[in-house]
N, C-alpha and C positions, 0 to 999 in steps of 0.2 A: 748561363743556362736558366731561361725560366719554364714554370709550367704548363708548355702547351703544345705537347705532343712533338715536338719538333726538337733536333740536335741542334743548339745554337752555339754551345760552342767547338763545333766539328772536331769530336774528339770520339765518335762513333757510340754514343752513347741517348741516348733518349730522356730527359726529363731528370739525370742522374745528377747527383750532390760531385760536381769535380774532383771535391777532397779526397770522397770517401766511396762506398760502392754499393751506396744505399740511393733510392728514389731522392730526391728533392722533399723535404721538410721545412717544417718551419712551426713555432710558436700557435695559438690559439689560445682564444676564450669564450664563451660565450653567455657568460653573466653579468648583470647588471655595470654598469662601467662605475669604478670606482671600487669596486670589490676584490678584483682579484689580487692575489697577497694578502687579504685580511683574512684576520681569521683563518678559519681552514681552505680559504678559498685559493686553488691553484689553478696555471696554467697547462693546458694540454698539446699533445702534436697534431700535427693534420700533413699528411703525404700525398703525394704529387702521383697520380698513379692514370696512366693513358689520357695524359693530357687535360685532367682537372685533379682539386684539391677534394680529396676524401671529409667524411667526416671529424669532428674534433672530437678525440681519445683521448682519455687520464684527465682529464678536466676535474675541478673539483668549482662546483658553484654552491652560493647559498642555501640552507635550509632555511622552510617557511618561518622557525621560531626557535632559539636555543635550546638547545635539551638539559634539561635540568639539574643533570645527576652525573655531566661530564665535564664540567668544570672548562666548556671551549666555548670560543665564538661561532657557533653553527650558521648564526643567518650572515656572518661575514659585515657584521655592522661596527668591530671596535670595539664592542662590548661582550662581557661574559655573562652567561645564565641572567640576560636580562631579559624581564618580564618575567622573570621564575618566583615563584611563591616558597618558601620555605620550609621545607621537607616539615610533612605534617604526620608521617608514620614511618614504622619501618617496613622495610620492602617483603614481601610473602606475609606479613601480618594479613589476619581475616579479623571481620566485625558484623556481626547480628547489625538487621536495616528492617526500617519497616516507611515506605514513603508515602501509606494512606494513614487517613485520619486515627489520632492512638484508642481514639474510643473503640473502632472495628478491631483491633489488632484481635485476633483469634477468635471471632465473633463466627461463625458462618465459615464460608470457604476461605476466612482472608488470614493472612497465613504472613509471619519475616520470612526475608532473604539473608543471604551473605554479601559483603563486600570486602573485595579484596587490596591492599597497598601494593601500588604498582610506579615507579620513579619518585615513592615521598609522599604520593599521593591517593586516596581512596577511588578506585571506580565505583562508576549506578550499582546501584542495588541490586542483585540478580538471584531470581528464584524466587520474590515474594510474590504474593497473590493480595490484590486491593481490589476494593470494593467496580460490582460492575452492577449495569442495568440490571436486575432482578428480572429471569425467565423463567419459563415454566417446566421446571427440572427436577422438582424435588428439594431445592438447594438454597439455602442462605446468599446468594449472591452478591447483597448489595450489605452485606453485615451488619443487617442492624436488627436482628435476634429474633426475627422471624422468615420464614418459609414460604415463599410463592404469596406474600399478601398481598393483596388487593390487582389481583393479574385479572383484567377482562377483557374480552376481543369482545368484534362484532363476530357475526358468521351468518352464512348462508347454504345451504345445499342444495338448493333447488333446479333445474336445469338454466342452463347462462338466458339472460335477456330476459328472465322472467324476473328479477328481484325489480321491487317497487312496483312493481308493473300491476293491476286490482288488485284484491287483497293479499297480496305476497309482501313480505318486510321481513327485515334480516332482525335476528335474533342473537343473543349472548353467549359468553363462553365464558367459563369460570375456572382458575385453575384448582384441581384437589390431588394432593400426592402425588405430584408430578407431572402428570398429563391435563388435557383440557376435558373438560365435560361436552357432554351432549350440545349441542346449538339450543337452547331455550328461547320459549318465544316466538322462535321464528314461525312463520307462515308460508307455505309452500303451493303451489298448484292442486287445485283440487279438482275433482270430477265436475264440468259445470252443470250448475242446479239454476231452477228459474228464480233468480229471488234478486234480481235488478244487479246485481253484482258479475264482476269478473274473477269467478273462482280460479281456471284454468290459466289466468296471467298472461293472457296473447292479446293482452288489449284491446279485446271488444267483451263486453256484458249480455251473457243469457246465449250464446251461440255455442253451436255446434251440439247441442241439446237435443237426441233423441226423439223423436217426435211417437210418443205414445198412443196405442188407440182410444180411443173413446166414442161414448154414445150421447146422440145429440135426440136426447127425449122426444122431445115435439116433431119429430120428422119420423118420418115411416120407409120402412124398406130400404133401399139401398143410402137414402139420401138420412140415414140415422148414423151410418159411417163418418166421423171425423177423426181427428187427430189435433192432437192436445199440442198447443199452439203457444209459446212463452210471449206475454207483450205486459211490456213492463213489471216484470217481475211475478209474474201471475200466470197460471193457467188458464187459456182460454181452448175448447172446446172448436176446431173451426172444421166446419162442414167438409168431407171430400169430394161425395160425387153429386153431381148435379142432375137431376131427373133425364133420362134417356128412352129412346124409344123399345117395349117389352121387348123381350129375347128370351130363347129357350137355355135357360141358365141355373131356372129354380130358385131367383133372386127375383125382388119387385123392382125394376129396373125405372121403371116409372113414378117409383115413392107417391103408390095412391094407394097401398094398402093390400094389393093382391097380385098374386105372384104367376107370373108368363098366362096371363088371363089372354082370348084369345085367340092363342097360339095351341097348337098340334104340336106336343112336346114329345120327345122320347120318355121311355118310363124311367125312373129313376134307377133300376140297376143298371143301366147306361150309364156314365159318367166320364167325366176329362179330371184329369189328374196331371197338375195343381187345375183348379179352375179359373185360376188369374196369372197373369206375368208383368211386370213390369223392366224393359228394356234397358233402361236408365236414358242416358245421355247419347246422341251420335250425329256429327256433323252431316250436312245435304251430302243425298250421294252418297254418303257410305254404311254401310251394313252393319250392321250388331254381330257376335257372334250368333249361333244359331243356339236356340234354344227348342227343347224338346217337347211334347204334349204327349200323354198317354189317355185315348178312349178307350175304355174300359167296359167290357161287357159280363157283367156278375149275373145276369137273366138266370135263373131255376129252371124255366122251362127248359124241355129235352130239345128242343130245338137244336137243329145241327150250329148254327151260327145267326149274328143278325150283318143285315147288309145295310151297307153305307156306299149312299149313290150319289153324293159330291159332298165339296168341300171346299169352301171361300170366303172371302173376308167380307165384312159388312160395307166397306168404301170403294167407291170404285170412282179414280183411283185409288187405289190402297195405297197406305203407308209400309205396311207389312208384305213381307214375299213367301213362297215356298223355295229354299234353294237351290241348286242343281246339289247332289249328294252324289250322282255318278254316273254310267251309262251303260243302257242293255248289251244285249249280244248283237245288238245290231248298230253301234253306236248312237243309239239316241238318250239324250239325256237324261237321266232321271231325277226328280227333284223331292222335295221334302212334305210334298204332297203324296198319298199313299193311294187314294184316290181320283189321281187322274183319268185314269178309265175307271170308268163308274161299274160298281157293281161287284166294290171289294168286299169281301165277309170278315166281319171279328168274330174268331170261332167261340164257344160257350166258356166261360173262365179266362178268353184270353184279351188280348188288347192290340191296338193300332197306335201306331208313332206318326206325328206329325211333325215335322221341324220347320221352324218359324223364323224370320230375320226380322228385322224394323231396319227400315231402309228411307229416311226421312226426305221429302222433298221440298220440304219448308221447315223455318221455324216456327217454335213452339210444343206445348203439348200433343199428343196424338194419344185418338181414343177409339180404339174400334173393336169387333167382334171377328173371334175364327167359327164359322159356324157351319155345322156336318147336319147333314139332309139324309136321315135313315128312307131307305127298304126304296122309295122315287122321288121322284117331281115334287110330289103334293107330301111327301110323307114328313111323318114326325121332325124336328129339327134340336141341335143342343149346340150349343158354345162358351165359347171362353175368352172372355175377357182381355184384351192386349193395351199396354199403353206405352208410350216414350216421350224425347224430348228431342225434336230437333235443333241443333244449333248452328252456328255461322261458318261457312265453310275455310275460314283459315284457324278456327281454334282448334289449331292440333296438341298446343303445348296445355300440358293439365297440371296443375299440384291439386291434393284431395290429403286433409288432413281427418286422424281421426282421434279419439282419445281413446286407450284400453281400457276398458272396463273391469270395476273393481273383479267382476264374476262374470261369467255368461249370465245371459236371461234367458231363464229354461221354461218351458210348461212341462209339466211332471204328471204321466197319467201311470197311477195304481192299479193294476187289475186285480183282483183278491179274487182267490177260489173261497167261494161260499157254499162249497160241499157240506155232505154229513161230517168228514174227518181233521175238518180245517180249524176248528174250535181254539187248539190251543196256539195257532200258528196265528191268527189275529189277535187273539191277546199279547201274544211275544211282540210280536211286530207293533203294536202302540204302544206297548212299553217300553219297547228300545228306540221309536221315533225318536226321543230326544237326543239320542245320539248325532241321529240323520239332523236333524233341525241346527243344532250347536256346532255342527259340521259347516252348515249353510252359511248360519250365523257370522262363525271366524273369517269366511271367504267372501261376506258381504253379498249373498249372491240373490237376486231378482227372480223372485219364483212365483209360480201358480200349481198348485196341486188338488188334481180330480181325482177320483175314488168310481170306481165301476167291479161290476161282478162278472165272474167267468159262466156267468147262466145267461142262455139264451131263449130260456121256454119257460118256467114259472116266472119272472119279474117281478112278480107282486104289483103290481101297478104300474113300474117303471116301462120304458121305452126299451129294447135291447142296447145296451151302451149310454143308455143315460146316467150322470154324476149323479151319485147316491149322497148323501148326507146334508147337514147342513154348519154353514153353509156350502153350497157345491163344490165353490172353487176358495179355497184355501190357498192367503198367502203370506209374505211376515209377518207383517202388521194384524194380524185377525188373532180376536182376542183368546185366552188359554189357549196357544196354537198347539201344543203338546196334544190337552185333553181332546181335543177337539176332531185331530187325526186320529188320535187311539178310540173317539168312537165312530167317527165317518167310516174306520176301515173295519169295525165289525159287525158284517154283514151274514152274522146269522150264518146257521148250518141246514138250511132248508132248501137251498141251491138244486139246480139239476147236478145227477152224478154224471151227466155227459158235461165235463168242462170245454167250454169252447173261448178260449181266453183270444184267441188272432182274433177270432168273427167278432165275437163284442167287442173288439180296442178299435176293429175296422168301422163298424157301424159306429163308437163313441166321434170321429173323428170324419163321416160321412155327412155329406149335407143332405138333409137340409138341421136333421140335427143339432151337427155342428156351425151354423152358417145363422141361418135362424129361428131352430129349437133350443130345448133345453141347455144344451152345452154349451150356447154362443156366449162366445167369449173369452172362451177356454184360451183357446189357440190362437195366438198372438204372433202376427207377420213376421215381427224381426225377433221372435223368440225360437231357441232350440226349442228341441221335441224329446222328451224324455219318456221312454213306455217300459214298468216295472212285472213282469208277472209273477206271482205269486202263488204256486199251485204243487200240490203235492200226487199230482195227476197229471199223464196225458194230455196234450190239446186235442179235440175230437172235430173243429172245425170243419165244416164244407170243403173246402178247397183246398187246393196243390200248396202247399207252404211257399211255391215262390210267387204264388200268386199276392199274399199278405205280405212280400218282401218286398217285392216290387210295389206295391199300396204303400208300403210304411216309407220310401225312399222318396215317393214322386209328394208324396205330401211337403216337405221340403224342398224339393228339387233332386233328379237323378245327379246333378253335381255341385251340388253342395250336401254332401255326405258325412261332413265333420258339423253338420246341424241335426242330425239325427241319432239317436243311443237308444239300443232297444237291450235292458237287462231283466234279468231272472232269477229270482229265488224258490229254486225248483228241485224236482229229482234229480241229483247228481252228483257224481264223487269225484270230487278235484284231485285223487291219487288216478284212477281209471280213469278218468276224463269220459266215462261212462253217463250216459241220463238216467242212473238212477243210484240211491242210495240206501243203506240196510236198514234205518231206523230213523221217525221224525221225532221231532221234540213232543210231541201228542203220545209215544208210545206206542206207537201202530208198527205194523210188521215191515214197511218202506215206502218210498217213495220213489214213484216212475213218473218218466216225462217224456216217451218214446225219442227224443231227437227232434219234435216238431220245434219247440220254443228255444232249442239250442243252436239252428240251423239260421233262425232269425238273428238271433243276439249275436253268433258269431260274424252274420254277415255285416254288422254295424259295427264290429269290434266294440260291443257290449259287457259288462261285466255279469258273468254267472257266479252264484253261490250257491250253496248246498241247501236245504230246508231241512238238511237233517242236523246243521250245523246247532250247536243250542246259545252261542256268543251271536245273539241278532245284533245285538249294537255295534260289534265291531261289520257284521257283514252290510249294516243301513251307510255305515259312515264309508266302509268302500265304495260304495255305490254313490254317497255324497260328492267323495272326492272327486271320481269320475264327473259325474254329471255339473259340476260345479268349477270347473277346470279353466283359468284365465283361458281368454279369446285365442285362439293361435292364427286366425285368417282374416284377412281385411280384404274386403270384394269392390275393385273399382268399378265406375259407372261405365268406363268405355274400356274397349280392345287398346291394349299397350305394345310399344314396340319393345321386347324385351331387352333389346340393347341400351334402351335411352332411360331406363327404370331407374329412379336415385329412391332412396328410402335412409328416410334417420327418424331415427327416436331420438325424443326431444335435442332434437338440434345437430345431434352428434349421427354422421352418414355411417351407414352400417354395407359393409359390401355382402353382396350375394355368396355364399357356399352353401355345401350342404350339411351346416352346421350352423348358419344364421338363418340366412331368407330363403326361400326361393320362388318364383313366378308360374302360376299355372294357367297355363292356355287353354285352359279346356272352361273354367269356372273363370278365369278372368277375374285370379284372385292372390294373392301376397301371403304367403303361409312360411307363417315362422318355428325353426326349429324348438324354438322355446319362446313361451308368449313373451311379448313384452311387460313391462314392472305395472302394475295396474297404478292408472292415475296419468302415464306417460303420453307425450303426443306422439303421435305416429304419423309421419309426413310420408308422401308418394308422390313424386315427380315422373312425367313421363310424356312421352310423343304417343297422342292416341294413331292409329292404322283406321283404313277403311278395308274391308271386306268385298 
């Protein structure tokens, strides 16, 4: 019979030992040839099981190396316990080890172990601690009898890709009691200044630099307008506009010295509100958003209304359009023209809207005039200024970086009532200036501050609304700024007792006044607007209060309303939310404010305080904080497609909620839940729309 599934010796049996009544066996080994029978090394079976040989069982083959302590041939070589060393301890005996240098032994963290006798012999060492790399933990590490010596990193904090990059360089770290210190040294992005340097670390020098106003002496009228220009590290003064043909604007247009000479002008209580716009940026063929115009009719006379008998732009073709806005009862269009049938009226006190596009048919600058033709044909004329920039009709894709600014830049206009009763309420108020200032101060913030009185009939000499003191306009930098406010703002107790604080802020902030009188210069294009009143009386103003609400909004623009803050230290009780209060800091029997100056402030989400409150320096510095408040809106040049919008602060893309960003269509502007960290870049990617 052999193993292979088959009955060979026909005795009805399968693969079976003939003798006996077991499968087919046999002998096995399978260790090295020559070993088995030595030593402990023996032979095993292997069974014959459906016609092959199983594995080999009971086998005994060589160990790697004799065991030392059993007195056999384990590796099956003929020899006993060779290669055995000679039992060096006895077995469960332990022994203190230490296998770092003996000068650290209990220095710092370093610490014996135990080792234990196991077959004669001692195992490693286990449990001790030996010297390591010295980190910064508090800890003797590397045991040599001092703590954290000599630990220094580099470091850096600044946003990624800016290190080394202009003057940005990493700085030190030092360890003390366990932690690292502060980054020393280092150098981080800065707000960029003109001074030939790359403060901001995006690797170009003197860019992205605010372009400030300025006045260019030797030129007259409009051609006195520049903008403070960085070239090589310096301010240069560079011209805006270049001399243009007169227009009814109440500007020298022509920079010869005299203003819409001429010209059959409307009277000045006529007015457009803003008196200029700039568009920005917008591919051929497509539209701007629409922007709005208010003419304005303030006229005294009883007259029922004045009439406005057309209205168009100074090019023809014009770059600028009127839009369609929607269509009659008879479906015909109507557009952003108000006076397409001539011979519309702005009733007395009220105003006319104009909505305006820039709709570019070439590139370049575009510059022209919206201008309204009062009462006929031949009659008086006024206009407003339009400009944009055409560009190439496939630049749809835009990035527009900005940097936050330490502060807004605000112009800050004081109204002070210079009544009989206001006496001790101007001395409070420059005495706790410095709270307001220190306020400013902390927040780095770019200011201009004017001083004007709530009298509109004695003046003393002044203009109604002209900046009282000297110098007019107050800003960081000007010297005792303290003293200097606490006397600019006391203006005497000889005032009219009809306070009219709207009317004077309206006329301080009227051209020609403001434009080019007394005031010029106050009001600074890319600066908020800040208007304080101060009054322990009534406003007695002329006009409907929303008439000076609507004036305070269009001065900045009806939508950009987070540029404007009109607050009040007035009659009021912050328990009653009432306008008025029982007692001022003067002593007098209270202070009323009928609702006219709280009707304004509330509509700018302004801050009001009490005048009866006697802590002025806590109520200047709430009013600081507010008015001084990081940037929260960044205004692109063109209409975005809100889907393709990407926004990151320095570097890191931030998603839209209503908790980070969001996009507004209307101002075509980036308004963030909380400003960004001042110093930070603020990047906008986006697909511009045409319109």
């Amino acid at each position: 019979e052999v193993c292979d599934g088959k009955d060979n010796d026909c005795d009805g049996r399968i693969d079976m030992d003939p003798a006996t009544t077991s499968n087919l066996s046999q002998p096995c080994y399978t260790g090295p040839v020559g070993t088995v029978r030595v030593g402990i090394c023996q032979e095993g079976m292997q069974f014959c099981i459906n016609g092959a040989w199983q594995a080999c069982s009971g086998e005994v083959t060589p160990a790697a190396k004799d065991i030392c302590t059993n007195n056999k041939d384990d590796n099956c070589d003929g020899k006993i316990n060779d290669g055995c060393s000679a039992p060096v301890c006895t077995n469960g005996d332990q022994q203190v080890c230490y296998t770092g240098p003996l000068a650290t032994l209990n220095k710092g963290a370093c610490r014996s172990g135990l080792k234990n006798c196991v077959n004669g012999q001692w195992t490693a060492c286990a449990g001790e601690t030996t010297p390591t790399t010295e980190t910064c933990d508090g800890k003797d590490n590397d045991c040599d009898g001092m703590v954290d010596e000599s630990l220094v990193k580099t470091c850096y904090t600044g946003p990624p890709g800016t290190q080394l990059k202009g003057i940005c360089k990493s700085g030190t770290q030092s360890c003390t009691g366990g932690t690292w210190t502060s980054c020393l040294g280092q150098v981080t992005p800065q707000v960029e200044s003109c001074n030939n340097k790359d403060d901001d670390c995006d690797g170009q020098v003197d860019n992205n630099i605010p372009a400030a106003n300025c006045t260019l002496g030797s030129k007259r009228g409009a051609c006195r307008t520049g903008k403070q220009s960085c070239i090589n590290g310096a301010y240069a003064c560079v011209q805006v506009n270049q001399p243009t043909a007169e227009t009814c604007n109440r500007i020298d247009d022509d920079c010869d010295g005299q203003t819409d000479e001429g010209l059959t002008c409307a009277p000045t209580c006529i007015y457009f509100s803003p008196t200029s716009y700039d568009f920005g940026a917008s591919q051929q063929t497509c539209a701007t958003p629409t922007y709005r115009f208010a003419l304005r009719n303030t006229c005294s006379s009883p007259q029922a209304g004045m009439t406005v008998y057309d209205a168009k732009f100074s090019s023809n073709p014009s770059q600028f359009i009127f839009p369609v806005i929607g269509t009659d009862s008879s479906g015909n269009p109507i557009t952003g023209n108000p006076v397409a049938k001539r011979n519309a009226v702005i009733p007395r006190f009220g105003y006319m809207y104009f909505d305006v596009q820039f709709k570019p048919n070439r590139t370049g600058k575009a510059n022209e005039d919206l201008v309204v033709r009062l009462t006929s044909n031949t009659g008086p004329t006024i206009s407003v200024k339009l400009s944009g920039e055409g560009t190439t009709k496939n630049s749809t894709t835009q990035t527009e970086s900005f940097t936050a600014p330490v502060a807004k830049k605000v112009d800050l206009l004081f109204v002070i009532d210079n009544s009989c009763s206001m006496s001790d309420e101007q001395n409070a108020l420059g005495t706790a200036f410095k709270a307001f200032s220190a306020r400013a101060k902390t927040l780095q913030a770019d200011y201009q501050i004017g001083v004007i009185t709530t009298d509109t009939s004695t003046n003393k000499g002044y203009a109604t609304g002209e900046l009282r003191g000297n110098p007019k306009i107050i800003v960081p930098t000007t010297p005792n700024l303290d003293a200097t406010f606490a006397n600019n703002i006391k203006q005497g107790t000889s005032g009219s007792p009809q306070e009219k604080g709207l009317e004077s802020s309206k006329a301080a902030l009227t051209a020609p006044l403001i434009t080019t009188g007394a005031n010029k210069g106050f009001l600074r294009k890319d600066a908020s607007l800040s208007i304080i009143f101060i009054s322990d009386e009534a406003d007695s103003s002329g006009q409907p209060v929303q008439f000076y609400q609507n004036f305070f909004k269009n001065i900045k623009g009806v939508r950009n309303p987070d540029r404007l803050r009109v607050n009040g230290i007035i009659g009021y009780d912050p328990a009653t939310k009432q306008p008025k209060c029982g007692g001022n800091t003067g002593g007098n029997a209270g202070a009323q404010s009928s609702g006219r100056y709280l009707a304004v402030i509330n509509s700018t989400q302004g801050v009001v305080e009490s005048i009866c409150n006697a802590n002025w320096a806590q109520t200047l510095s709430n009013i600081a904080s507010v008015t001084f408040g990081l940037k929260k809106k960044f205004f692109l040049t063109r209409a975005a497609d809100p889907k393709s919008i990407v926004v990151k602060v320095d570097g890191v893309v931030v998603n839209t909620s209503s908790t980070t960003w969001t996009y507004d269509t209307v101002d075509n502007g980036i308004n963030f839940n909380k400003p960004p960290k001042a110093g930070s870049t603020v990047q906008v990617e986006y697909k511009a729309i045409c319109f």
